[in-house]
Structures are given as C-alpha cells and as structure tokens.
Backbone as a chain_set.jsonl record, in Angstrom:
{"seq": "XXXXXXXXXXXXXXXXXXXXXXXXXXXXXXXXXXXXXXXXXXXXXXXXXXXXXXXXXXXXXXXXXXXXXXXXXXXXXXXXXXXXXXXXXXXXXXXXXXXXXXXXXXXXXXXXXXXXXXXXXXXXXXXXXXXXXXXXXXXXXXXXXXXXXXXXXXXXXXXXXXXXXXXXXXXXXXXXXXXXXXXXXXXXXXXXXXXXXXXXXXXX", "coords": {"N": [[1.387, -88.744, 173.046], [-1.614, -87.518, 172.951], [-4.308, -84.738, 172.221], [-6.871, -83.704, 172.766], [-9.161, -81.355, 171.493], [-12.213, -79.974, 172.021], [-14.819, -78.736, 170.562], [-17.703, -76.174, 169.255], [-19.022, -75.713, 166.337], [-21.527, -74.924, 165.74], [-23.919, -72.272, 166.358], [-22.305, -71.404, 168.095], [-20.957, -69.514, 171.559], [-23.084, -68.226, 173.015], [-23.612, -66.064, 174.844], [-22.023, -64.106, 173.725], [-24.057, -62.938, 171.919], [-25.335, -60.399, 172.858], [-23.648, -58.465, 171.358], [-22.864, -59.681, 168.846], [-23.744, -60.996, 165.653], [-24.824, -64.385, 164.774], [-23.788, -65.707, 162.896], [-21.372, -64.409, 162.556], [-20.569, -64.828, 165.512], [-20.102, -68.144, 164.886], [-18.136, -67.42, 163.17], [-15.984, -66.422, 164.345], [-15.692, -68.301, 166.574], [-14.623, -70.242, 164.951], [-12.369, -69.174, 164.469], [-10.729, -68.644, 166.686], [-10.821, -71.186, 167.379], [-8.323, -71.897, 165.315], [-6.488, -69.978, 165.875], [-5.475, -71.535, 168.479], [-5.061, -74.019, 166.978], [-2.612, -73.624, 166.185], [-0.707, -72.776, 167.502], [-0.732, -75.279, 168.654], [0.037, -76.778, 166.731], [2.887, -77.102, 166.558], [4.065, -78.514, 168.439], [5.187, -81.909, 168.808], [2.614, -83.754, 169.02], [-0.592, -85.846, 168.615], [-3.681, -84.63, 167.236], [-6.949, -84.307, 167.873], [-9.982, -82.924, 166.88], [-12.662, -82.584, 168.887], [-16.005, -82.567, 167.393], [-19.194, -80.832, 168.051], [-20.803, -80.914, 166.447], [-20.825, -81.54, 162.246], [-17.809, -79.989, 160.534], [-15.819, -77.98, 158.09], [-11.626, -78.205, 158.148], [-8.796, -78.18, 157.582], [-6.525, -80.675, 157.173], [-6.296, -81.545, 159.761], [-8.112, -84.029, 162.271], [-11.277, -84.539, 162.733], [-13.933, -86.063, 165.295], [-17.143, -86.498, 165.143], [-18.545, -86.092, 167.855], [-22.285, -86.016, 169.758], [-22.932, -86.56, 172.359], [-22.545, -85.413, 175.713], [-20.281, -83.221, 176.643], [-18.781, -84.081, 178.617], [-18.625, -86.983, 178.65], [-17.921, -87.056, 175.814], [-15.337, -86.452, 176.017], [-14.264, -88.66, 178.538], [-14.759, -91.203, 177.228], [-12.569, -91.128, 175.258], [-10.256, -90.642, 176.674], [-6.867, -91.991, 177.188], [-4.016, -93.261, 177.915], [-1.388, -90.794, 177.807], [-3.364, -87.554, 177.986], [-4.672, -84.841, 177.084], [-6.686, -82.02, 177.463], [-7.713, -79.447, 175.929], [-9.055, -76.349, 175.879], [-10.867, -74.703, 172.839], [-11.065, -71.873, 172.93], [-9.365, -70.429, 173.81], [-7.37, -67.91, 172.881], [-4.936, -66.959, 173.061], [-2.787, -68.302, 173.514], [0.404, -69.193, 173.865], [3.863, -70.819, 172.412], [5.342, -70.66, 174.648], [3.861, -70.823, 176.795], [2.55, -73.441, 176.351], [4.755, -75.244, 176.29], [5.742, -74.872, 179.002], [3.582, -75.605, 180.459], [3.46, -78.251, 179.32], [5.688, -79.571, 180.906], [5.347, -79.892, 183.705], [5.262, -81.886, 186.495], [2.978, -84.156, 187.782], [0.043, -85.833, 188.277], [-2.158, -85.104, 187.49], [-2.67, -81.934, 186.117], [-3.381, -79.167, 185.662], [-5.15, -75.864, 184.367], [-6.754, -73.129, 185.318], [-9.781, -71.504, 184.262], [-10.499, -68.449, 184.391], [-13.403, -68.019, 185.829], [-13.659, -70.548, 187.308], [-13.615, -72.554, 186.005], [-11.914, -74.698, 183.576], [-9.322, -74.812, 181.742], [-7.621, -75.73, 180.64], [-6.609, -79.315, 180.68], [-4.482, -81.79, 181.628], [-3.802, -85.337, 181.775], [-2.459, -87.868, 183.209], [-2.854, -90.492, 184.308], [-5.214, -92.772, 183.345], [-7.496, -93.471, 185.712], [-8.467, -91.088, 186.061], [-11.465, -88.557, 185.105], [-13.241, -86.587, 183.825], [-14.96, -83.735, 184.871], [-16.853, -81.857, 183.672], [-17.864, -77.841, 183.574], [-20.008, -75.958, 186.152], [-18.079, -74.697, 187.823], [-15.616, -76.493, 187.575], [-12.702, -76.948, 187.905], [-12.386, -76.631, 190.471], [-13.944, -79.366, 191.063], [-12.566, -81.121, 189.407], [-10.035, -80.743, 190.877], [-10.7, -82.05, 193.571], [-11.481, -84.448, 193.035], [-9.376, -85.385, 191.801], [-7.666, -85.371, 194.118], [-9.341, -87.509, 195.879], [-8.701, -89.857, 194.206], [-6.187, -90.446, 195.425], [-4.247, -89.33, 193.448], [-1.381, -87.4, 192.259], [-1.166, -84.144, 191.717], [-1.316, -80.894, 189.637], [-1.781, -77.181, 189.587], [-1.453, -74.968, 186.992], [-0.92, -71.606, 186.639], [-1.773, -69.247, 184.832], [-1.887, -66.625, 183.152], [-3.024, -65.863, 180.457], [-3.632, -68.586, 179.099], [-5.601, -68.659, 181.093], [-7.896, -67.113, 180.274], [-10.04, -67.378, 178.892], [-12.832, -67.245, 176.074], [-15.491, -65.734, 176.645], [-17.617, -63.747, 177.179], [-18.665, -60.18, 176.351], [-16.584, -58.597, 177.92], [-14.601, -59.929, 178.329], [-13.887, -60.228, 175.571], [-12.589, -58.074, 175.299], [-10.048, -57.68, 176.366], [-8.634, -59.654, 174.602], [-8.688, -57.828, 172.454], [-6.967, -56.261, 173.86], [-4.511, -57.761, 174.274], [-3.97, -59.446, 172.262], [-2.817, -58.903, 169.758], [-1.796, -59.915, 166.288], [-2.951, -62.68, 166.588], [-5.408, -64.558, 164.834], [-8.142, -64.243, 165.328], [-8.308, -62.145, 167.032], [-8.019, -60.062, 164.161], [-9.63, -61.077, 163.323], [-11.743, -59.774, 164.665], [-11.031, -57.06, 164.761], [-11.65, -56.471, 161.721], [-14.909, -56.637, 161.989], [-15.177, -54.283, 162.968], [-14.672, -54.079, 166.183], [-12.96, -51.805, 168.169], [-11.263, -50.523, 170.756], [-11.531, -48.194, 173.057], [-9.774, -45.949, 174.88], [-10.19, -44.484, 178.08], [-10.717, -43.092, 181.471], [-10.382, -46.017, 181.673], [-9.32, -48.617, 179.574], [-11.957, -49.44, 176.998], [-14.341, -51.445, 175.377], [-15.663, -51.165, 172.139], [-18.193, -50.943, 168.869], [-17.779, -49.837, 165.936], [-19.42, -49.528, 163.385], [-23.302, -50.345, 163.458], [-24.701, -53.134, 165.297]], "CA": [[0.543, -87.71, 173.652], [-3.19, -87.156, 172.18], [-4.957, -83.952, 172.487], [-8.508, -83.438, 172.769], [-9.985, -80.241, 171.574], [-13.82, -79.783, 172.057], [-15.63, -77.806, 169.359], [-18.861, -76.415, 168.849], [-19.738, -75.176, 165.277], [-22.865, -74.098, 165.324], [-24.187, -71.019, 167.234], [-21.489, -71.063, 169.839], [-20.596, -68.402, 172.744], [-24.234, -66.914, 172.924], [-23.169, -64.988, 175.699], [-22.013, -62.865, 172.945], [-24.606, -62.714, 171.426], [-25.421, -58.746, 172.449], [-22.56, -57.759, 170.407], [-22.313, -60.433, 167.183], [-24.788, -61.968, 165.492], [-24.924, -65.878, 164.974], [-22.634, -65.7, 161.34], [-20.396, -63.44, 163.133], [-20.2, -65.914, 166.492], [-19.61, -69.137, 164.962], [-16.469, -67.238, 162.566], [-14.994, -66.613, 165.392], [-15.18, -69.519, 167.526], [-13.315, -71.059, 164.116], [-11.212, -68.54, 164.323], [-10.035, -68.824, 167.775], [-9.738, -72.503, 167.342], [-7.46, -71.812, 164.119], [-5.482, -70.179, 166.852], [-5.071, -72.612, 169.309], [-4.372, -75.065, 166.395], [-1.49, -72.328, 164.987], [0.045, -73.328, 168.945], [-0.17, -76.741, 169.168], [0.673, -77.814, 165.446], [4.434, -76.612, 166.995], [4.683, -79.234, 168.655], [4.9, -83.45, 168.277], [0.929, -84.0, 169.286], [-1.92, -86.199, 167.98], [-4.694, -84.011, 167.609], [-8.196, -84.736, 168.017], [-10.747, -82.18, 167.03], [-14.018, -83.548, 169.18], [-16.926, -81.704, 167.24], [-20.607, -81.353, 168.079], [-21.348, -80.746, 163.973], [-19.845, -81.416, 161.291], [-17.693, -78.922, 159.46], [-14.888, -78.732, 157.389], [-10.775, -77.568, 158.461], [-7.901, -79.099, 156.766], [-4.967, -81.245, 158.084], [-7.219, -82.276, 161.082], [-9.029, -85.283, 162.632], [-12.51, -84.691, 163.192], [-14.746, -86.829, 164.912], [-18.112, -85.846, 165.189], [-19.559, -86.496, 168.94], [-23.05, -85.411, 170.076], [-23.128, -86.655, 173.945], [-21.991, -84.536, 176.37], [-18.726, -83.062, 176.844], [-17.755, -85.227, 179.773], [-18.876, -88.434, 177.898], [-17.197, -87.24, 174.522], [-13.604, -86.291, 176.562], [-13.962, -89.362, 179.199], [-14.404, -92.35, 176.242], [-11.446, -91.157, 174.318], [-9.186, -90.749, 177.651], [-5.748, -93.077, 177.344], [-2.486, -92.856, 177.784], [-1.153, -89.42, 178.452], [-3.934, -87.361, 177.209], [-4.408, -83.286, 177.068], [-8.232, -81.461, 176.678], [-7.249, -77.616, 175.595], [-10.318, -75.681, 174.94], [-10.571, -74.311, 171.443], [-11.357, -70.77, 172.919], [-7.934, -69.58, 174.758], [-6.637, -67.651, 171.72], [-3.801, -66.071, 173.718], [-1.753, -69.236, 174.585], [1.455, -69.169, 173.277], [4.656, -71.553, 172.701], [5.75, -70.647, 175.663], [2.781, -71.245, 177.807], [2.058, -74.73, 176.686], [5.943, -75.74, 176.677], [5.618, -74.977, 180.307], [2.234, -76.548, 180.765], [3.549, -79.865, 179.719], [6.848, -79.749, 181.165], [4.936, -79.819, 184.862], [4.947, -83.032, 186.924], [2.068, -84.682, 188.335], [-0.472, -87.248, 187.955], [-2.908, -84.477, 186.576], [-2.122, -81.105, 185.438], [-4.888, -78.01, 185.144], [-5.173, -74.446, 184.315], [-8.122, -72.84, 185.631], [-9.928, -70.275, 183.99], [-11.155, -67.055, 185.524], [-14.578, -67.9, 186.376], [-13.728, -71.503, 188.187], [-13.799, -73.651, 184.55], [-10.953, -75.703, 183.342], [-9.213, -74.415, 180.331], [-6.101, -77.362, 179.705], [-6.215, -80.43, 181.431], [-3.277, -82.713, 181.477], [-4.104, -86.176, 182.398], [-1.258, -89.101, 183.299], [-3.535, -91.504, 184.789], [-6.71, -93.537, 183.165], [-8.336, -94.018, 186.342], [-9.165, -89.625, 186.234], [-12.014, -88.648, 184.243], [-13.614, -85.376, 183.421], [-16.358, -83.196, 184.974], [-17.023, -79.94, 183.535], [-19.328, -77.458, 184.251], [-20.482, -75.508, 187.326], [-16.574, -74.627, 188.705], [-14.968, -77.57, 187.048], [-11.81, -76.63, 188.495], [-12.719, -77.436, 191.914], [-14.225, -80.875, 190.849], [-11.344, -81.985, 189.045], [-9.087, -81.18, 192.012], [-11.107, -82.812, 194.654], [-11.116, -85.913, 191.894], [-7.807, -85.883, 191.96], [-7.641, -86.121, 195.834], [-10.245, -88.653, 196.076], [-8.102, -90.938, 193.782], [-4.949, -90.139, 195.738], [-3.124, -88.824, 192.523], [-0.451, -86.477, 192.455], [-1.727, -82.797, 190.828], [-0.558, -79.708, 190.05], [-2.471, -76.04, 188.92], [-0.562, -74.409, 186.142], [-1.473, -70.387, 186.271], [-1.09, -68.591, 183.531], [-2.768, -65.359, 181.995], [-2.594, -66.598, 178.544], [-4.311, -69.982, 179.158], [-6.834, -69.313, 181.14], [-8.617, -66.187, 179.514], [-11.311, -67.633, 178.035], [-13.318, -66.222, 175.848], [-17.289, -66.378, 176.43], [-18.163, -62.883, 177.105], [-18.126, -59.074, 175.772], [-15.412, -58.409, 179.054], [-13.45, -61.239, 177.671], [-13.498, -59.672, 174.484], [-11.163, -56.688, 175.592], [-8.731, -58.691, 177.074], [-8.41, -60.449, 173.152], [-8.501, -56.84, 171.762], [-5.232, -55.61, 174.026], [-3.061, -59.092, 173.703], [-4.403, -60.387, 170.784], [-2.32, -58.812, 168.292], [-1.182, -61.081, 165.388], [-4.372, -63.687, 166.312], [-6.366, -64.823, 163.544], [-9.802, -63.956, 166.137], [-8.07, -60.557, 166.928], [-7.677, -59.648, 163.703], [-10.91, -60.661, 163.051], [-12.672, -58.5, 165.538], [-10.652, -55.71, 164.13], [-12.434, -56.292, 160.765], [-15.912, -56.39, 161.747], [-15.597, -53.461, 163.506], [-14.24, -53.853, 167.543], [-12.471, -51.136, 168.954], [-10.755, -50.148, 172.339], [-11.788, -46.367, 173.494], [-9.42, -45.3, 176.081], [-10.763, -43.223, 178.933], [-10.178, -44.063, 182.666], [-10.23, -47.648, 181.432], [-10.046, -49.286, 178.183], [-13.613, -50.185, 177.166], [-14.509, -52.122, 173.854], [-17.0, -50.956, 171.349], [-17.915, -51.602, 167.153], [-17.653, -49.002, 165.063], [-20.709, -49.319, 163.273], [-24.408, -50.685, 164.628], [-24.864, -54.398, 164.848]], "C": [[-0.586, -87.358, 172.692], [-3.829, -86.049, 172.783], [-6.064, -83.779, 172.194], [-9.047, -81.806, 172.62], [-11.297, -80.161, 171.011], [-13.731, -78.848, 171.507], [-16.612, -77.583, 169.318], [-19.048, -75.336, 167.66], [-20.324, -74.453, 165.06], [-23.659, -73.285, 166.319], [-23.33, -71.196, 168.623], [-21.869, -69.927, 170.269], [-21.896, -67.259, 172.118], [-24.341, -66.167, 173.979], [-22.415, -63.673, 175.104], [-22.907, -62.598, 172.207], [-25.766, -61.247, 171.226], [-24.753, -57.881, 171.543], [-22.314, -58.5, 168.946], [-23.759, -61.088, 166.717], [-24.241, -63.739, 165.166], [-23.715, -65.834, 164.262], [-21.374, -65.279, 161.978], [-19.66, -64.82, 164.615], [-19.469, -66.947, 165.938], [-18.14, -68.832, 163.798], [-15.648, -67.067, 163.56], [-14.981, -67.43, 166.454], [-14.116, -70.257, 166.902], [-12.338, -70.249, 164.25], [-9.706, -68.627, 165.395], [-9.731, -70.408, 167.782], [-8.93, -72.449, 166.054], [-6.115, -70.98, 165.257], [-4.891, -70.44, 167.371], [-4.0, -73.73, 168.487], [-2.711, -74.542, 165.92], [-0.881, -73.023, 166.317], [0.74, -74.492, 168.735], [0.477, -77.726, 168.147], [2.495, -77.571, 165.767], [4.926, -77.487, 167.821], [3.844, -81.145, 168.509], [3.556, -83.762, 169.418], [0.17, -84.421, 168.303], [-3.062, -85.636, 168.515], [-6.171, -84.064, 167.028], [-9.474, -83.63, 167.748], [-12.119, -82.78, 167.858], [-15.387, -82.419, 168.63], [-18.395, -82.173, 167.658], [-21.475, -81.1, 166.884], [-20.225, -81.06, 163.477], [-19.021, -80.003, 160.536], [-16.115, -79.15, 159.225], [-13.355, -77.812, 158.135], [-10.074, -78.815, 158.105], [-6.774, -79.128, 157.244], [-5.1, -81.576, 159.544], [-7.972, -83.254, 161.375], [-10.037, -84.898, 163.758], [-13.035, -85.787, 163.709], [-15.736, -86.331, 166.145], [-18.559, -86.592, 166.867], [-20.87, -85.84, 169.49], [-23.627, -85.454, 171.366], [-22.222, -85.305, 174.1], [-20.766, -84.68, 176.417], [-17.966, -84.154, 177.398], [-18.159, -86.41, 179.121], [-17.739, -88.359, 176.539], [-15.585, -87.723, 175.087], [-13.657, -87.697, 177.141], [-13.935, -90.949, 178.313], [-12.797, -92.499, 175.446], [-10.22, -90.823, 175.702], [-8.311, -92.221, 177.664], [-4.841, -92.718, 177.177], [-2.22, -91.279, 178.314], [-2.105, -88.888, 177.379], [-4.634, -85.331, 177.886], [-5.767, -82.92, 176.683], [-7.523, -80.139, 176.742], [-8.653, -77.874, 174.952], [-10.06, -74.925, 173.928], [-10.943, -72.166, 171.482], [-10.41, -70.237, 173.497], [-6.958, -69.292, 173.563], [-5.182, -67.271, 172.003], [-2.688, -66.947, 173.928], [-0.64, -68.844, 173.313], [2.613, -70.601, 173.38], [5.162, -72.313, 173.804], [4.943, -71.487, 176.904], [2.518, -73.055, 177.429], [3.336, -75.698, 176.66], [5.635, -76.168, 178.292], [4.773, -76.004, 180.626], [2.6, -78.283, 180.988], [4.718, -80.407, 179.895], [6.439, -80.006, 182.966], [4.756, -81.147, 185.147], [4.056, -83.17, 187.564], [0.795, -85.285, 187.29], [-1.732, -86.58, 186.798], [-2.514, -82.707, 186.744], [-3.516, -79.931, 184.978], [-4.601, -76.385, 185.124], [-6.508, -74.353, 184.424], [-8.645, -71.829, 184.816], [-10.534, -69.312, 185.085], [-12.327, -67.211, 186.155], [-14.639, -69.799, 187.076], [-13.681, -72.677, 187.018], [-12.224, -74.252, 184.591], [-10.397, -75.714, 181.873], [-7.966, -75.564, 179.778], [-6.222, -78.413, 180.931], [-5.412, -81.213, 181.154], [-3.552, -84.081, 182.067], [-3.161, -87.639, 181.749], [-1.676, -90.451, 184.083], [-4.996, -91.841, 184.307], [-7.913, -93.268, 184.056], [-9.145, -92.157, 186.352], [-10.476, -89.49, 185.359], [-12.642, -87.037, 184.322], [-14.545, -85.011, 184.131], [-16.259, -81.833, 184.628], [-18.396, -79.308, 183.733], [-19.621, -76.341, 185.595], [-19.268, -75.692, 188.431], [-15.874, -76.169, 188.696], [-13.624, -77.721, 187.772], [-11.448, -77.279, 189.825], [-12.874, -78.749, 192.256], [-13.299, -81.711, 190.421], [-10.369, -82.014, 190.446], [-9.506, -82.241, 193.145], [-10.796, -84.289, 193.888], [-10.45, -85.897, 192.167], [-7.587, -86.593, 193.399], [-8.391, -87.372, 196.481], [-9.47, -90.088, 195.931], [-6.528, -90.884, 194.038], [-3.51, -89.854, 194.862], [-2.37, -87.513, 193.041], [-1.116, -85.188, 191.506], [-1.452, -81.44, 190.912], [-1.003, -78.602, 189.445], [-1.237, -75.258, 188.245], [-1.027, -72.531, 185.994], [-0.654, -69.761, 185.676], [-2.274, -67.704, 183.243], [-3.565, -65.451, 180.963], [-3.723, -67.599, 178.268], [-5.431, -70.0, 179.641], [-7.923, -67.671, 181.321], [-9.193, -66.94, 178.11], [-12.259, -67.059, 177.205], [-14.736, -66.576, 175.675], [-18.122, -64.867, 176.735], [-17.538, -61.376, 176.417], [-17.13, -58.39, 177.137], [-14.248, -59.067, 178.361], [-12.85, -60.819, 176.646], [-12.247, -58.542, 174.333], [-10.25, -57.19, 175.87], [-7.912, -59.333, 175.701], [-7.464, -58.9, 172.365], [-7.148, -56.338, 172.666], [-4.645, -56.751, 174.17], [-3.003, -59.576, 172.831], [-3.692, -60.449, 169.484], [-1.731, -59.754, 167.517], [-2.265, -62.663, 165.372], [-4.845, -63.409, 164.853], [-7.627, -63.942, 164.675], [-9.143, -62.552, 166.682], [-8.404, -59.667, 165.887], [-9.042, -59.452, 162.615], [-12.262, -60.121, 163.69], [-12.451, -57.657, 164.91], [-11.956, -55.657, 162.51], [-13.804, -56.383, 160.718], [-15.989, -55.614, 163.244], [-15.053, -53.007, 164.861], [-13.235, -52.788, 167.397], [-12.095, -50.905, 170.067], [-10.8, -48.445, 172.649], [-10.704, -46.002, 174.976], [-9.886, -43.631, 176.682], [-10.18, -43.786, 180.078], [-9.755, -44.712, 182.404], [-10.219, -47.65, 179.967], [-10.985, -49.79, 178.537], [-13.581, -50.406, 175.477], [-15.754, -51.518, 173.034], [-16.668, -51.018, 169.772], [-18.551, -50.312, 167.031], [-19.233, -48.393, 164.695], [-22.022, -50.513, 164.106], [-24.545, -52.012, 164.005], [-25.7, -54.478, 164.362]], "O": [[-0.285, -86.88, 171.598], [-4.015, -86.212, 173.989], [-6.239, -83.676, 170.98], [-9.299, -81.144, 173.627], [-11.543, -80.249, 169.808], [-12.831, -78.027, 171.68], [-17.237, -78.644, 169.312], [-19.215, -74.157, 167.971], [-20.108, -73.436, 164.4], [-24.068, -73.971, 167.256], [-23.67, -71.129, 169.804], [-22.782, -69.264, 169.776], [-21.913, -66.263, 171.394], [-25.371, -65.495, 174.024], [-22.225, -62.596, 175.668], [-22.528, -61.663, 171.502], [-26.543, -60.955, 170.317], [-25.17, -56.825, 171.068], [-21.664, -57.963, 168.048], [-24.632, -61.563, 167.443], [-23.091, -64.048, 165.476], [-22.642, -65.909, 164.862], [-20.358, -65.957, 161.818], [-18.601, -65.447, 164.583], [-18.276, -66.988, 166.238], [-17.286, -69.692, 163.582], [-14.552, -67.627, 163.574], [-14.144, -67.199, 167.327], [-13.138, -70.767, 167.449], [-11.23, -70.766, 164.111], [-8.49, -68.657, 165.207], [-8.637, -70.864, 168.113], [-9.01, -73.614, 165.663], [-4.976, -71.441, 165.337], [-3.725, -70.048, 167.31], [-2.9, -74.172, 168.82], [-1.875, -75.25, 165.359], [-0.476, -74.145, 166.013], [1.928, -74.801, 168.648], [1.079, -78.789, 168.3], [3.256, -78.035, 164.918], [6.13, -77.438, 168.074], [2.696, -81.519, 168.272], [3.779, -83.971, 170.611], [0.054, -83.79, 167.252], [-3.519, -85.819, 169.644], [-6.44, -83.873, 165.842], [-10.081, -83.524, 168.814], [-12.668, -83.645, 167.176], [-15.738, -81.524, 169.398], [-18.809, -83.332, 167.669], [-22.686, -81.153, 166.668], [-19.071, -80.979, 163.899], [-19.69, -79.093, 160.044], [-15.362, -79.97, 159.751], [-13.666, -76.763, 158.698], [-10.431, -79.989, 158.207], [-6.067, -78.207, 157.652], [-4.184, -81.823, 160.328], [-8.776, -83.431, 160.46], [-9.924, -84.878, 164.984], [-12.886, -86.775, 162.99], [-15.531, -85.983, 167.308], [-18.902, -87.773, 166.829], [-20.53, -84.706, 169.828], [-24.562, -84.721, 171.69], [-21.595, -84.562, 173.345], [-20.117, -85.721, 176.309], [-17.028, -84.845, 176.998], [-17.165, -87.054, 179.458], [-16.937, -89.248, 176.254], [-14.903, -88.715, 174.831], [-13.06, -88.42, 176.344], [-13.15, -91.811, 178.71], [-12.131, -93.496, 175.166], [-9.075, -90.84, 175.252], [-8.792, -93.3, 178.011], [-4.596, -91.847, 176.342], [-2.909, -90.752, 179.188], [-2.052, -89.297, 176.219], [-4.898, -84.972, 179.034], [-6.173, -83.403, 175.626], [-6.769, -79.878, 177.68], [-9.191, -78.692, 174.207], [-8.971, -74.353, 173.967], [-11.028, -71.402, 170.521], [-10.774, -69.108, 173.826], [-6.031, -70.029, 173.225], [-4.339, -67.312, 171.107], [-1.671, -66.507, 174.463], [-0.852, -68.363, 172.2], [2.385, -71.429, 174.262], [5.371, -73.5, 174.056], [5.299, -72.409, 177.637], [2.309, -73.823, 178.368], [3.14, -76.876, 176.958], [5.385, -77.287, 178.74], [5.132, -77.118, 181.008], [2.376, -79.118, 181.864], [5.039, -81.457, 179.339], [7.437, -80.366, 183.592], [4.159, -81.807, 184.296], [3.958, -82.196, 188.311], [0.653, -85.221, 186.069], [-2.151, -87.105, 185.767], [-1.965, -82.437, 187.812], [-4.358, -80.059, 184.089], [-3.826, -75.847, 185.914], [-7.338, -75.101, 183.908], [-7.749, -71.024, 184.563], [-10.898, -69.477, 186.25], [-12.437, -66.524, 187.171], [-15.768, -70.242, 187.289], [-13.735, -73.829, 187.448], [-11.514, -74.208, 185.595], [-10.854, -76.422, 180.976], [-7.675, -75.981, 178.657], [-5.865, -78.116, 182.071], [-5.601, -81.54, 179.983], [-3.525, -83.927, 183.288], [-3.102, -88.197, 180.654], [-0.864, -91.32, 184.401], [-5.935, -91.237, 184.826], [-9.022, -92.951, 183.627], [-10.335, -92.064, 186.652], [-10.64, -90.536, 184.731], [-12.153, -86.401, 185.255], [-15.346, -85.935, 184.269], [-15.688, -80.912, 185.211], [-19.507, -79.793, 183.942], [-18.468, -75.919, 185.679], [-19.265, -76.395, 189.442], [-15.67, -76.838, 189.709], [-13.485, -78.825, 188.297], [-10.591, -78.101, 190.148], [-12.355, -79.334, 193.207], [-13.131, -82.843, 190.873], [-10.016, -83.06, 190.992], [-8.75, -83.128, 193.54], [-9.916, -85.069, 194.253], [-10.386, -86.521, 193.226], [-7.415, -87.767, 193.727], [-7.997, -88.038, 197.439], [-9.415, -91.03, 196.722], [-5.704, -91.175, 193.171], [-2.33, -89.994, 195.183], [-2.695, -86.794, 193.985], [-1.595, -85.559, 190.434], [-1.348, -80.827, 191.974], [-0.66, -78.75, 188.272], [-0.212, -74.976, 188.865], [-1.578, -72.319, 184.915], [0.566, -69.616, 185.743], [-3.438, -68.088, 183.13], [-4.721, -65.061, 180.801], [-4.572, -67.462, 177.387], [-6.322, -70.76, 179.259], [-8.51, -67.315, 182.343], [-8.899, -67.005, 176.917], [-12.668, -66.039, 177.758], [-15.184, -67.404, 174.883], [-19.329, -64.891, 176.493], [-16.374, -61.26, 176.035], [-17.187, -57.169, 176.988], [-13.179, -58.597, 177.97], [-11.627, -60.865, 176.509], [-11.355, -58.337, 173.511], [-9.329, -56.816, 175.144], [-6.691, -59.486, 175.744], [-6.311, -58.801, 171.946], [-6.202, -56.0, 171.955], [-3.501, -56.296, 174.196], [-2.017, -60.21, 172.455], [-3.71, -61.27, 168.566], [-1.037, -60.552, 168.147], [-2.327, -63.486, 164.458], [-4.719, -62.471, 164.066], [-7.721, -62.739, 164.432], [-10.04, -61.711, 166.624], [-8.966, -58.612, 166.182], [-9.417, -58.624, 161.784], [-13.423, -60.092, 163.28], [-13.391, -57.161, 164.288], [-12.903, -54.877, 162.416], [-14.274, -56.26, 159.587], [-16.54, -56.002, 164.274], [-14.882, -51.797, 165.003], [-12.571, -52.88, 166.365], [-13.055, -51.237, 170.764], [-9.886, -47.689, 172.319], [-11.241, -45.836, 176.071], [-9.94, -42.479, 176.253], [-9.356, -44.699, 180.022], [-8.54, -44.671, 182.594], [-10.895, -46.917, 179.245], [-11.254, -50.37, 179.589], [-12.994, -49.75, 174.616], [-16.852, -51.518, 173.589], [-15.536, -51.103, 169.297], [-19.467, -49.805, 167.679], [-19.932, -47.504, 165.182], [-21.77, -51.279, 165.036], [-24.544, -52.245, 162.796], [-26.029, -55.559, 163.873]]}, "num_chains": 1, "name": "protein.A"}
C-alpha cells in the first residue's frame, strides 16, 4: 500500500490569508501535515510526500513535482494506492483504520465543500480529477468504468482546512494537534457567545 500526500510549501491556503500572514500560513500547512504524518506513520504504509517545492522533513520521501495535481497523483498511481490531503489535521487512528478496512474498487471521503479529502484506489484503470467538486467527478468516474465504490463519511476526515470557518472547527477538536497548538501560540482564540466565534488576541 503507497500513499500519496500532496504538499504545497510555499504560500499555501491564501484563503487565510485575512487572518495569517505568508510565514505564519506556510508553518502551518507544515504543521498540519506533521499531523497527518503523526496518523499514518501508525500504520504499515509507504509514504510519498508529492511536493510542489522543495523543503526539508525528516524520515520522509520527497519528490519534488511541479505539474498539476492530477498529473503528479495520476503518474505515480499503482497497485493499491491512497491520496490523503496533508490538511485534515483531525483524522485519527480510528478514522483511517476504518477508511481502509472498506470494500470497493475505489474508496472516498468527501470534504465539506464537494472536494475529495482521502481517496482509496484498488484499480489502475481510475485516475484522479480534482478541483471544481471533485467528489462528484470521481464518483461518476467510477461509474463510467463500472467499478465498485464506496463514500466513507467521517467528521474528522473531511474537515479541511482552507478557510478562517475551518479554523474554528481545528480550534474546538484540535486539542493535542501540532497545528492546534500552534494557532494557540500565535494568538487564536474561541469567544463564546451565542456561538463560538474565533479571533487573535493581538493585531495581525
């Protein structure tokens, strides 16, 4: 089993970029994939970092790609082969036990906004499209190529994190994260009123 996790380095998730600055962004994209990796090093998996820069993390196999996603993921597809995005800090043991204890030919957790946060793929002939409700595209794929497929929902898995909404969601489950723990230190907060609502301490 080979896992594929896509990376991007350098100025990721600028959809946060009202609330963090750049320095701030790309520590916590590492952070949240230092997460993910904290998961999956738990169990017997060859794991693939796919980056679009170079940079450095130790006891991992980098290799640097600069095509697109779906080109990087769909070359290195063989054998039974797993894409987890490097931004679902929340997953747990549990959750990806399950995940790849599920039968069928392909295997997906959706995220919240129609994306594609773990794909599981048991057949070659599948191949990737992400993007613009990925979710959807992979399933129809599937049906096209009369495979067997099965949606895995989960909480955990497919809380993504690309906006300051997203961010709250980190800040009440997050505890014990590395990318929790480093919100906490530059500043995030949770204000309860009606609702929890997120805000930093001091001014970005």
């Amino acid at each position: 089993m080979q896992v594929l996790i896509p990376f991007k380095p350098v100025n990721p998730k600028k959809r946060l970029s009202n609330v963090m600055r750049r320095e701030e962004r790309e520590k916590f994209a590492f952070y949240m994939l230092l997460d993910v990796l904290n998961v999956l090093e738990n169990f017997d998996f060859k794991i693939y970092i796919i980056s679009t820069h170079p940079f450095e993390i130790e006891g991992y196999d980098v290799e640097i790609d600069s095509r697109s996603l779906d080109e990087a993921i769909n070359s290195r597809i063989r054998g039974e082969t797993a894409v987890i995005m490097s931004d679902i800090p929340l997953i747990n043991e549990n959750v990806i036990e399950e995940f790849f204890n599920i039968e069928g030919d392909i295997v997906i957790t959706p995220g919240r906004r129609g994306g594609t946060n773990m794909i599981l793929i048991r057949n070659d002939l599948f191949k990737v499209s992400y993007y613009y409700c990925s979710y959807i595209k992979h399933l129809k794929r599937a049906k096209d190529l009369n495979l067997k497929f099965s949606t895995f929902d989960s909480f955990f898995a497919s809380t993504d994190i690309d906006t300051p909404e997203d961010l709250l969601e980190l800040m009440i489950h997050g505890e014990g994260k590395i990318s929790y723990d480093y919100l906490r230190s530059i500043g995030f907060r949770i204000k309860f009123e009606k609702e929890p609502k997120l805000f930093r301490e001091f001014t970005h």
